[in-house]
C-alpha positions, -999 to +999 in steps of 0.1 A: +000+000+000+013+036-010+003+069+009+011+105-006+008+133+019+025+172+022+036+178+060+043+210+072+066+209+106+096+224+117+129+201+119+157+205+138+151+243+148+154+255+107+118+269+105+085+255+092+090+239+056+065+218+034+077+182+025+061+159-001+056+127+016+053+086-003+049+061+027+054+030+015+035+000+037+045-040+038+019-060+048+018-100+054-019-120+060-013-141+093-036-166+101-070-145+099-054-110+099-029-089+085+002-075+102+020-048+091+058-061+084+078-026+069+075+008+065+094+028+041+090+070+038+102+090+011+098+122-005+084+125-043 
């Protein structure tokens, strides 16, 4: 599963700045339900 999102935060003390988000989700079905496994952020 792939999630886009913009986040506006300040980092580190360097002011409030707009990043393009992709979250990148692993998941594996486990007997009856599915567990997340990985989680993988980058910006597009």
């Amino acid at each position: 599963m792939t999630g886009y999102s913009e986040v506006n935060a300040a980092v580190f003390g360097g002011g409030r700045h707009t990043w393009r988000l992709q979250l990148k989700f692993y998941v594996k079905r486990n007997g009856g339900e599915w567990k997340l496994c990985k989680a993988i952020a980058s910006t597009w």
